[in-house]
C-alpha positions in Angstrom: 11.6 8.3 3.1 9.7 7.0 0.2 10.9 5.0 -2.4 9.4 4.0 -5.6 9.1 0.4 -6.6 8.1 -1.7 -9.2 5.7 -4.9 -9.4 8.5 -7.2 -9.5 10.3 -5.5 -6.6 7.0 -5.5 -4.8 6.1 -9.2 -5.2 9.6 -10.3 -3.7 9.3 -8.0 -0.7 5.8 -9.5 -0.2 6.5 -13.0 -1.4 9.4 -13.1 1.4 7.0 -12.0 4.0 9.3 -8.6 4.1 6.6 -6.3 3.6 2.8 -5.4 3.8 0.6 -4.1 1.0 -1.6 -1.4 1.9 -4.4 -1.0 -0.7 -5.4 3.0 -0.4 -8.4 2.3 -2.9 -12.3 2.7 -1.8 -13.6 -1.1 -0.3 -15.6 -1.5 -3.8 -12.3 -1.1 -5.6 -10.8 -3.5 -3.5 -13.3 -6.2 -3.4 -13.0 -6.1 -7.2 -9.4 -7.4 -6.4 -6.5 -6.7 -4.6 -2.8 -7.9 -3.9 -2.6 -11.0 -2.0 -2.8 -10.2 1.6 -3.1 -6.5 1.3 -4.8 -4.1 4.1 -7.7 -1.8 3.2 -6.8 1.7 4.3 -8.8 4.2 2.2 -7.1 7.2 1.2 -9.9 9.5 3.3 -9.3 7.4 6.2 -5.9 7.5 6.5 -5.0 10.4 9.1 -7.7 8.5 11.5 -6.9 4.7 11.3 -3.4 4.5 10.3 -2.2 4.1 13.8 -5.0 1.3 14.6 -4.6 -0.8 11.7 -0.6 -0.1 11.0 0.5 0.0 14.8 4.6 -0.5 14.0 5.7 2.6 12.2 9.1 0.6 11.3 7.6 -2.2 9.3 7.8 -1.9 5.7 4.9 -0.6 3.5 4.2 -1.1 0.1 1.2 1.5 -1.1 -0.8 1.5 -4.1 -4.2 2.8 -5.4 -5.4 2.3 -9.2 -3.3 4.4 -10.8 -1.0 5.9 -8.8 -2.4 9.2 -7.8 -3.9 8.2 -4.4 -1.0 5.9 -3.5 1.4 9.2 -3.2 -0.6 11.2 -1.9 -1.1 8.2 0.7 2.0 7.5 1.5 3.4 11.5 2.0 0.5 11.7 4.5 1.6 7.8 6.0 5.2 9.4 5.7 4.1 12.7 7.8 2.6 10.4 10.9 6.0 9.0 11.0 6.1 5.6 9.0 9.7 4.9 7.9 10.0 2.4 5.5 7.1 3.3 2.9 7.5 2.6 -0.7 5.1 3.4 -3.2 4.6 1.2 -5.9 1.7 3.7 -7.5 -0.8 2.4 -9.4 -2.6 -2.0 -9.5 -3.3 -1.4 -13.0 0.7 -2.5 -13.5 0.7 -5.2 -11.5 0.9 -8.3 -14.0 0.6 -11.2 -11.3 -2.6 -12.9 -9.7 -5.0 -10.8 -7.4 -7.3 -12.1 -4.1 -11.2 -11.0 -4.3 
């Protein structure tokens, strides 16, 4: 199931070591910045390499793009290769806290 999430919801889950960012952005949107520890898994690339770079399909996922479009559309497709524990937290544009890159 996917659940929606907010920034501050996000942080503790990642803060606590409870969850994993996934950044569905392209790699020049992500070297511009991205949440602290987060994977790159571009949107077009997610069918293909999900199982190679997310391997447990329990652990829990926190998704986001820019604005919020690619990160649902991310995490339905994440969702139909059987991840569990996805919430989407939509776009980085609301995330008020620091960012790595």
């Amino acid at each position: 199931m996917i659940q929606k999430i907010d920034s501050a919801q996000a942080a503790r889950l990642l803060d606590a070591g409870k969850a994993l960012a996934v950044d569905v952005r392209e790699p020049d949107e992500y070297a511009e910045g991205h949440l602290p520890g987060a994977q790159l898994l571009p949107l077009g690339q997610v069918g293909r390499k999900a199982a190679q770079m997310l391997p447990d399909k329990e652990s829990t996922l926190i998704v986001y793009c820019r604005t919020g479009r690619r990160s649902a559309e991310a995490a339905a497709k994440l969702e139909a290769l059987g991840y569990r524990n996805l919430y989407d937290m939509g776009g980085i544009l609301s995330w008020p806290y620091e960012l790595e890159g």
